[in-house]
N, C-alpha and C positions, 0 to 999 in steps of 0.2 A: 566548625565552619557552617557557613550558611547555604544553601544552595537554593537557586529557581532553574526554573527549564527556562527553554529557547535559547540555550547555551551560555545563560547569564548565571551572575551569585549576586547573593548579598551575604557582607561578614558583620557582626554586630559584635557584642559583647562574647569574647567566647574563654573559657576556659577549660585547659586539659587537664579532664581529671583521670586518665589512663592513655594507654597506650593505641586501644580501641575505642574507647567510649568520649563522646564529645556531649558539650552543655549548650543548648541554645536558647538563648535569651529575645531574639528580635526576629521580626516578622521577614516574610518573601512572597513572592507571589509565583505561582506555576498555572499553565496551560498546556493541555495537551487539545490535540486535534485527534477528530475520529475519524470511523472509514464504515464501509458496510461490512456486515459481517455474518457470519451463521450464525442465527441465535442458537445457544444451543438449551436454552428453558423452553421451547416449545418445540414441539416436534408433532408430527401428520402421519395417518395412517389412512391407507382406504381399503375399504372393507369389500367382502367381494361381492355386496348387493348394491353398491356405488357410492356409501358415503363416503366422507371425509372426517375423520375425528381429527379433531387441534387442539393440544393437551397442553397446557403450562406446569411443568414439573417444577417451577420453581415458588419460592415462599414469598412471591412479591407479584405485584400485577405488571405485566409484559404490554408496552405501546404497539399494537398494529399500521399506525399511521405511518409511517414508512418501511413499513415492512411487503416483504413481496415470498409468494409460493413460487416454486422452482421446479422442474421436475419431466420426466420425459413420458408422453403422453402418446402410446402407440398398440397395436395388435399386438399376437404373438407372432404376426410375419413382418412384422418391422415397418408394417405402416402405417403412417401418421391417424391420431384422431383426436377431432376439438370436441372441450368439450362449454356446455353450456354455461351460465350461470349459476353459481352454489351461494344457498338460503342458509340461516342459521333464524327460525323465528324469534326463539329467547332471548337473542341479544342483539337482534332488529341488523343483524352484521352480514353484508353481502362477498361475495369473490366472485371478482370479473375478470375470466382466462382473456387471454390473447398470445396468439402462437409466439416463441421464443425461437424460432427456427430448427430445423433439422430435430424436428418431433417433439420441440419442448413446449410445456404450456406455461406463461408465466400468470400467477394469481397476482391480482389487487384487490386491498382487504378497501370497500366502502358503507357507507353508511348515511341516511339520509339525516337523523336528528339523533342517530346512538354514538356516543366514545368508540372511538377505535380503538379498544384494549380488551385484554383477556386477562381476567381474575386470577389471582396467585391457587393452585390445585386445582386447577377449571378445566375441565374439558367441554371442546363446545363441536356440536356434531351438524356438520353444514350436507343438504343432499340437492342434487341440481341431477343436470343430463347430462351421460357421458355419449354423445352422437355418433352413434352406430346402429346398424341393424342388431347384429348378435352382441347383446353386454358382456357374455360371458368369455369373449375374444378379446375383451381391454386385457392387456398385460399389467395385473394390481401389482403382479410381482415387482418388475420393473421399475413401475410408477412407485412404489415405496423406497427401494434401492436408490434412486434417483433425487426423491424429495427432500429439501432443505426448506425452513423458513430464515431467511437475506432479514437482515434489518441495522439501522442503525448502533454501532458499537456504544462500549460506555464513554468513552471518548467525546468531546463538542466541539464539533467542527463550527466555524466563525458563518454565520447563516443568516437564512432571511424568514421569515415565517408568513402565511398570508393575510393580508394587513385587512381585506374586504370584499362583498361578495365579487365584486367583479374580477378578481383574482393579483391584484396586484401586490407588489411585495414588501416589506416594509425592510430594512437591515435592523439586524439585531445591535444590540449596545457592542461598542469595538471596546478592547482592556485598555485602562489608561486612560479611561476618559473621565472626566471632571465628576459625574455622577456615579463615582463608584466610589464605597465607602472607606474611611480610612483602614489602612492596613497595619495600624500601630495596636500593639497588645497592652491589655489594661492590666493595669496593677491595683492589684487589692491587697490588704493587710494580710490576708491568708489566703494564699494561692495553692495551686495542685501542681502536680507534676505529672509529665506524660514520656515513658522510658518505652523506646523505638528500637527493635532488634531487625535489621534489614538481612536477611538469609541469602547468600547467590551462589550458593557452594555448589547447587545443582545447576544452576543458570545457563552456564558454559561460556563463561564470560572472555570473549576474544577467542573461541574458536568454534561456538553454533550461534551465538550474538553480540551484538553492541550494547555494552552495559551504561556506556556514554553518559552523562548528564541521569542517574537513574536518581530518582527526587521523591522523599514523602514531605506530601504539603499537610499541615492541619489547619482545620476550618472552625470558627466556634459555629456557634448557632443559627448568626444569621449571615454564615458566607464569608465573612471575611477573614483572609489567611492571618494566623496567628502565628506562624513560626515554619520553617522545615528544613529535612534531614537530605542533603547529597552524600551517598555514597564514596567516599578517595578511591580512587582507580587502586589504590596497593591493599584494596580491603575486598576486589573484584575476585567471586569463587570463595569468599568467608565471610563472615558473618559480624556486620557491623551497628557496633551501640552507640546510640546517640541519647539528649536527655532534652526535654524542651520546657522548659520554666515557667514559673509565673502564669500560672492558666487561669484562668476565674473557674470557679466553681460551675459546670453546667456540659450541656451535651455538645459532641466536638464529631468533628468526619475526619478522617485519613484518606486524601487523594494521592494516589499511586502512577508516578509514571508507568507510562506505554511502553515496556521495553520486548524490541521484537521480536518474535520466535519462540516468545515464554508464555508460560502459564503461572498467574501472581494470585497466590491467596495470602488475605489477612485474617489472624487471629480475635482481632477488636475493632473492625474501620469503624464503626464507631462510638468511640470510646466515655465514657463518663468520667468527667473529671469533679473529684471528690476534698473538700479544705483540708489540706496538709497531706494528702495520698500522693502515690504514685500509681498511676495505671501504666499496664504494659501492653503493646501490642508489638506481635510479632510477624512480619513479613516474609514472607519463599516464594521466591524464582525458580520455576523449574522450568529448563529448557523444553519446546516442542519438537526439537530436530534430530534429524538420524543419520546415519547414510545408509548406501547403496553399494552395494560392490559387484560389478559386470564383468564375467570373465566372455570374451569373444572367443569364438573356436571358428578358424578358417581354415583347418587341414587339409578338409575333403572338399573344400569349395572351389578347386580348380583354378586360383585366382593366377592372373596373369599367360592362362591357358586356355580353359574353356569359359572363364570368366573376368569379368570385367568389378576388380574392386573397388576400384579410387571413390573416394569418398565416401567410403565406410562410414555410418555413422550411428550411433547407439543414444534414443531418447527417452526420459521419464518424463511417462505421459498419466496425464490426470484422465482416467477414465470414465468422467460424466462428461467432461465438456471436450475433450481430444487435444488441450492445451499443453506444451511442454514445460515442465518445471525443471530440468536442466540435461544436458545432451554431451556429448562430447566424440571425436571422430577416432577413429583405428587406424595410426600410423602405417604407412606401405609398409614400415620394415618388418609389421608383423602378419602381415598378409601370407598364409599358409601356416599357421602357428598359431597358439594360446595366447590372448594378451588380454591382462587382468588391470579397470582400472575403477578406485573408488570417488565416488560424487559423494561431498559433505555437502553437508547446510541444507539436507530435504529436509521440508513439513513432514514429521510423525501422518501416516494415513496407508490408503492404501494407492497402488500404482500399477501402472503396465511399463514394462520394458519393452520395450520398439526399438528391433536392429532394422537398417533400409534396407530393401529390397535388392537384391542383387541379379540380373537377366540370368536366366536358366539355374538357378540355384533355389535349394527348398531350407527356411529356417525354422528352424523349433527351438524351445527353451525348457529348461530343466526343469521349471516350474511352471503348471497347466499355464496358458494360452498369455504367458511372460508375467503374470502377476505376482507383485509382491507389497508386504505389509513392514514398512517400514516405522518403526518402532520409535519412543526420544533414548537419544543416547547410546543405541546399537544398531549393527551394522547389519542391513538385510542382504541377501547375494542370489543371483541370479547368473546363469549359465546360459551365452547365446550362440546356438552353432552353423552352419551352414556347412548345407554340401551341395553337391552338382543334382541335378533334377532334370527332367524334359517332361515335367508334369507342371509346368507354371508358365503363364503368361504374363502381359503386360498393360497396362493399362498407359490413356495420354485424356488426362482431364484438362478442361479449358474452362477459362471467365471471361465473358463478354466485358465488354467495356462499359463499363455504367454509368459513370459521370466522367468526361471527358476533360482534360485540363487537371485532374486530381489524384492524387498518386492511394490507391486502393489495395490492400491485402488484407488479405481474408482469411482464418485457418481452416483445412479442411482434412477432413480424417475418411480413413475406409476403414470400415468395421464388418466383422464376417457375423451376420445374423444365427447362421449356424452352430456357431462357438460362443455363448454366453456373451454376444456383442464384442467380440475381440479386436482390439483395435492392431491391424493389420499393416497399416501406414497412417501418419501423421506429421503434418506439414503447415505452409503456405503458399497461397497464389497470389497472384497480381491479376488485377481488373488488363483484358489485353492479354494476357499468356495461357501458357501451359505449362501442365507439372506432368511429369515419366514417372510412372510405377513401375518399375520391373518386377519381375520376379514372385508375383501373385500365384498361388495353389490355382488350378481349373475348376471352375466351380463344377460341383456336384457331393457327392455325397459328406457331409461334415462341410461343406463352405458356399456359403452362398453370401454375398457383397452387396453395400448399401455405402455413399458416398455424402456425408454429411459436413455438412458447414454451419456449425452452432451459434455462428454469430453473425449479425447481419451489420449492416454500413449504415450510417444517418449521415444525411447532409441535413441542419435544422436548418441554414441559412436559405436552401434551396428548397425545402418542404420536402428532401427526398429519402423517403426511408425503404430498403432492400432486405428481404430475406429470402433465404430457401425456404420454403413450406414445409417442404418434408423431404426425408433423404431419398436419393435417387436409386435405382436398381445397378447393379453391377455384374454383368457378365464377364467370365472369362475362360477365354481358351487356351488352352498350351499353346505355345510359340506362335502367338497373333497377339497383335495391340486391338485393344479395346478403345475404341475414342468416344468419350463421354462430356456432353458441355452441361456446365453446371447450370441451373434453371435459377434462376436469382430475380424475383420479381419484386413490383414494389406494393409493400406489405397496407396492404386495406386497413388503417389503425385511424382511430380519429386523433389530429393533431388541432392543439391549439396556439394563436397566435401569442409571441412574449415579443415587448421590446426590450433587449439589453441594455442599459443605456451607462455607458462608461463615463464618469466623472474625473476631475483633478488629477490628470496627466498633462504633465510638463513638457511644454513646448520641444520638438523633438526626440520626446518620447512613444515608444509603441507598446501594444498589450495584445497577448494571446491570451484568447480563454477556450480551454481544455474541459471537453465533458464528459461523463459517464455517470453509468444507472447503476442503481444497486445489485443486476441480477447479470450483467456483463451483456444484455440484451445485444447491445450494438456498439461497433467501433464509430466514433463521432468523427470529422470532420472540424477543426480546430478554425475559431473566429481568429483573425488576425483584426487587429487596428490599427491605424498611424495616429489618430487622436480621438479628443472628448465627443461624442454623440450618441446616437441612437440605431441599433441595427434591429431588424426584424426576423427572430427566429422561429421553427414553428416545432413542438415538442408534444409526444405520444401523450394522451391522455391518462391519469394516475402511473408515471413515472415518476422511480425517485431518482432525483439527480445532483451530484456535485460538480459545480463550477468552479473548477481553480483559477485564475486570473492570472499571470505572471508579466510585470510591467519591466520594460527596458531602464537601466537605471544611466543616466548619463552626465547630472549635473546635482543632482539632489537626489536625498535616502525617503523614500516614502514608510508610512507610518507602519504598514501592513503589505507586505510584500512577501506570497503575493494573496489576495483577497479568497478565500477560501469562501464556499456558498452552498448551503444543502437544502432544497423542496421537493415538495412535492405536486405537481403539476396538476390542479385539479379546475382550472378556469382559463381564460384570457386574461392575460395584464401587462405590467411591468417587474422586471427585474434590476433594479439599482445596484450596480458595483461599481461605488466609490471608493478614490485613493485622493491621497492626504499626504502632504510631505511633510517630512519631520523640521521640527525648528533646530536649526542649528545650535548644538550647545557645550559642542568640546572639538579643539582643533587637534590636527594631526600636519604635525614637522616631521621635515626631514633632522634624525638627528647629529650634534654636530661634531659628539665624543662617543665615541664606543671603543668595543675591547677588542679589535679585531683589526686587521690591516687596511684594507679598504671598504666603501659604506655604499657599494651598486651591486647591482645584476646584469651588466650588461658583459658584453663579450668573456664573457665565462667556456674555458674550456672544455669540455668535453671529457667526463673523469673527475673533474675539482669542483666546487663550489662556491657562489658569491653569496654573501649577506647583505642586508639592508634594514635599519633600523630608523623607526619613524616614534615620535614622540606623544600621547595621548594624553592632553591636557584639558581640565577642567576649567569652561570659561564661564559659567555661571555662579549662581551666590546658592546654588544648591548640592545635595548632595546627589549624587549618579549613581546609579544600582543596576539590577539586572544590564551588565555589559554583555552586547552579544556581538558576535563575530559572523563574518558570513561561513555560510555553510563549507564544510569542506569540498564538497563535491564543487566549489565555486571558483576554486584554484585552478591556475594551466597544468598541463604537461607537467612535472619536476619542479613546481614551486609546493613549499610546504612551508610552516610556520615553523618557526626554530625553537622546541619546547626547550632547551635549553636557556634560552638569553630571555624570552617574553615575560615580561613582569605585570603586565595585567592576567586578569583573572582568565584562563585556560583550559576549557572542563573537558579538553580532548591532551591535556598535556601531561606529563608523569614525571616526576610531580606534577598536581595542581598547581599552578600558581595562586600565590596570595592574597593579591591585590586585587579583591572584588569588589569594589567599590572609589569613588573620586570626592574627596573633599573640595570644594570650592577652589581651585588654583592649584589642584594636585595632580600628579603626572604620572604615567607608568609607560612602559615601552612597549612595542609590539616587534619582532624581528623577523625578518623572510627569509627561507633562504632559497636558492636555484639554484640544481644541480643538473647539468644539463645532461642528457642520453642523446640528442640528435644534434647534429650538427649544423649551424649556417642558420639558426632560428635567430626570428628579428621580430619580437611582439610587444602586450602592452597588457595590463588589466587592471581593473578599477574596485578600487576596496575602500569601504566606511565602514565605520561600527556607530552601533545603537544606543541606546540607554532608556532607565525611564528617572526621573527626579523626583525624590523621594517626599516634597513638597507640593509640587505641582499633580504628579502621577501623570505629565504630558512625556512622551516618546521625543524623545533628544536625537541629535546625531552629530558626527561629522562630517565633514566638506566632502567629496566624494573626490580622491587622488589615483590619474593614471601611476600605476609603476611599469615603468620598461622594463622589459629583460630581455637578454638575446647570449647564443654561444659563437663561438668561432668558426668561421668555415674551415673544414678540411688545411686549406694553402695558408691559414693564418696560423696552422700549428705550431 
């Protein structure tokens, strides 16, 4: 079989030459989208006379131009320090800090006339001011523990790059556009062969990831896809061979889908192909994920006596930035007892276990200050106990209201400076309220509290950007609340002017564009539209940022949906995010023979299930390839696609289906089905699929059709 991403295939000539192993003869095309990411080929040290060493451990030269330093910038008492500007003479490379909030300093790599890159085994050693009286009070420690270099993944996100000096933005080439070269594989009298071993046996396919759509594309020389390998879901956890034909003699790449939670090495990406050889390259997935296993102990905690339990609750907490990666609460029925319960699907790394605070109870953990190193593929455990205390007090934190009309939350942590920065509670506020700590230790000897908020707010529409400066001091007494308001000011950063300026949305159509930085600097403030213009936003100087775009679909399938966008903000300009409707080029019927009793979703019982079956007909003089379907997450409540009846091509169905492609006038089915859980439901949802024409290489669609469905009420039983 043939496979591309964005949930499409194409099937060309195929023949089974085993029971594992497949022949591919005809080309695909695959995209993957990127994200920011830890580089992890570079890595920073600071030394204890104040440099910065930035080392590329890897065999290739690493892009600085969107990359950002990270890291928590503070004394050995926990409080904040900026520091200046850091020089690198030799490679003419500058880093210009700007607070990150709640003690972080974020670096930007510039430069006035040198590359933004660091040489493959380069180390390059940057020295500036760290602003302080006493140097030797920077905590290097920390600040090492803390530092990451954020940069652009290998993944390409759909972008803009800047087009001149006055900063404006130019869009990159969109896929499927008329200037992109053909995708057909040449035939030569004596061709190569390329023998593809896709490994997932470690992957943890359907229980630490989604192996979904997992695609080797090959590329000859100058970029254009020559052939690739999908994975069949009954080969998901084992190791599948494929064979791809007909290669011209010469050097080729192996692009590798994004599959999430793993770590992918290849043996050959890129491969040489040799007249009448076979090369091999072998592919492995191994999973990044583990669990956690939390045994809770509420014996001695006097609950429902001298203590107050209800909503018990137990978080794994990311101990740089105070973020929760998954939580879950403590039934009442085990309130005075042991209750053991395991979290799958963590990121491999290290972690803090965070039980809530409970008023006049003192907690500890089996392991120093709840920290655990959760491993891929094994279970890390942790023991959280409470008992009664009259040594703990209480804290009531408050957030002013910052932008008024705007719904605001913020995360905020308390960390005991005393205990290796323990994070002690971890939460969020709302702009307008307060958050209750109970059950805090008194500070004094072993605890002393600081209340930090590592991420700040951006309104760009409003030019209004907020951060904590530095974490706050935290007193506490036994059996007294502490009231502490969080200091949240607006951050001194130079912002420059961008206009947005949103194209080709359809009359009655709207668009949200959703932003963020590469280093989680700030929670954004989301642009809504109702139509095509121009808005005026205003954005941190050297930020990197992605613009998602997601347009309302009501009447027509747009070409790119929705607009993905990555810069970096180093001038005044414009920002262009154009949409583009698809030409219509295949219809969808209701159909008017199926195998099944009746052909709706509507008044569907409660228990049983209705079908519906819509027809997917080829109305051009071409052929239709990469078919893609909307996202699953795109479906209601208890609608789901019938992987049994659908006879178009189905890269979420088990089997695959077959039919990846449309000859000129050729048809395949698609079927729904609704099985309802709630009762008295009366709704409606709107579903097209895609295509690209294997002629044109223009993006096709069809018509875009409400389906109703609804269940019975109760009295209609």
């Amino acid at each position: 079989m043939l496979g591309a991403c964005n949930g499409g295939g194409t099937q060309g000539n195929v023949a089974q030459q085993s029971i594992n192993e497949a022949v591919i003869a005809a080309p695909a095309t695959s995209k993957s989208s990127g994200q920011f990411v830890k580089n992890s080929c570079i890595n920073g040290v600071f030394a204890v006379d104040g440099s910065l060493a930035l080392s590329n451990t890897c065999h290739s030269a690493q892009s600085l131009a969107q990359a950002n330093l990270k890291f928590v910038a503070q004394d050995t008492s926990g409080d904040a320090i900026v520091l200046g500007k850091f020089y690198n003479k030799a490679s003419g490379l500058e880093i210009e800090f700007s607070s990150g909030g709640a003690n972080q300093q974020i670096g930007s790599f510039v430069s006035v006339d040198k590359p933004l890159l660091i040489n493959a085994d380069k180390t390059l050693i940057f020295s500036g001011l760290i602003n302080q009286t006493d140097r030797e009070s920077f905590d290097y420690s920390w600040a090492n523990k803390t530092l990451s270099v954020v940069s652009l993944g290998d993944a390409t996100i759909d972008g803009v790059s800047l087009g001149n000096e006055t900063g404006e933005l130019q869009a990159l080439s969109q896929p499927n556009s008329g200037a992109e070269k053909s995708l057909l594989a040449t035939t030569v009298v004596k061709s190569g062969t390329l023998s593809l071993k896709i490994n997932t046996v470690a992957a943890g396919c359907g229980v630490w990831t989604d192996c979904s759509n997992l695609t080797a594309q090959v590329n000859n020389a100058t970029g254009s896809a020559v052939g690739a390998v999908t994975v069949p879901a009954e080969f998901f956890g084992k190791t599948y061979s494929a064979t791809v034909l007909n290669l011209v003699p010469g050097n080729y790449t192996v692009t590798l889908s994004t599959v999430s939670n793993t770590t992918v090495v290849s043996s050959n990406a890129a491969p040489v192909i040799k007249a009448g050889a076979t090369t091999t390259d072998t592919v492995t997935y191994t999973t990044t994920m583990g669990s956690a296993k939390v045994t809770v102990v509420t014996t001695a905690a006097s609950c429902g006596v001298g203590a107050n339990c209800s909503g018990l609750a137990v978080s794994l907490v990311n101990p740089i930035d105070g973020t929760s990666v998954a939580s879950f609460k403590v039934p009442e029925s085990a309130f005075g007892k042991s209750y053991s319960q395991t979290v799958t699907g963590v990121p491999a790394g290290k972690y803090t276990v965070v039980g809530s605070p409970i008023a006049n109870t003192k907690v500890t953990y089996s392991v120093a200050n709840g920290a655990i190193s959760v491993a891929a593929q094994k279970t890390a455990t942790q023991t959280v106990t409470y008992a009664t205390s009259v040594t703990t007090g209480n804290a009531s934190i408050s957030l002013a209201t910052l932008l008024s009309g705007e719904s605001i939350n913020l995360p905020v942590t308390i960390i005991n400076t005393k205990n290796s920065n323990n994070i002690v509670y971890s939460g969020t506020i709302a702009q307008g309220s307060s958050v209750n700590v109970p059950g805090i230790e008194q500070t004094g000897t072993g605890y002393a509290y600081k209340v930090c908020v590592p991420v700040g707010y951006a309104d760009p529409m409003q030019a209004k950007y907020f951060m904590q400066t530095s974490c706050q001091n935290l007193t506490i007494t036994k059996l007294k609340t502490t009231n502490l308001k969080l200091s949240m000011r607006t951050n001194p950063v130079t912002l420059y002017k961008m206009n947005l300026q949103i194209s080709g949305l359809l009359a009655g159509d709207t668009a949200v564009a959703n932003f963020s930085d590469s280093v989680n600097k700030y929670i954004y403030a989301p642009l809504s539209v109702d139509s095509n213009g121009s808005t005026v936003a205003y954005f941190e100087k050297n930020s990197n940022l992605v613009i998602s775009t997601v347009a309302t679909v009501n009447t027509a399938v747009y070409s790119i949906n929705p607009v993905n966008m990555l810069l970096k903000i180093t001038a005044a300009g414009a920002i262009q995010i154009p949409f583009s409707s698809a030409i219509i080029g295949a219809q969808l019927d209701l159909a008017t023979s199926y195998d099944y009793a009746n052909n709706w979703l509507t008044y569907i019982p409660v228990g049983q299930f209705g079908l519906i079956s819509y027809v997917v007909t080829n109305s051009t003089d071409e052929v239709l390839s990469e078919m893609i379907f909307p996202e699953l997450s795109s479906y209601p409540d208890d609608v789901t696609m019938d992987v049994t009846r659908t006879t178009c091509f189905c890269p979420t169905c088990s089997p695959v289906r077959s039919v990846s492609s449309l000859e000129p006038g050729q048809s395949c089915t698609v079927v729904f089905k609704y099985q309802p859980t709630t009762y008295d439901v009366s709704s409606s949802f709107n579903y097209s699929m895609t295509f690209v024409g294997e002629t044109s290489k223009k993006t096709l669609a069809t018509p875009i059709i409400s389906m109703p469905f609804s269940s019975r009420s109760i009295e209609g039983i």
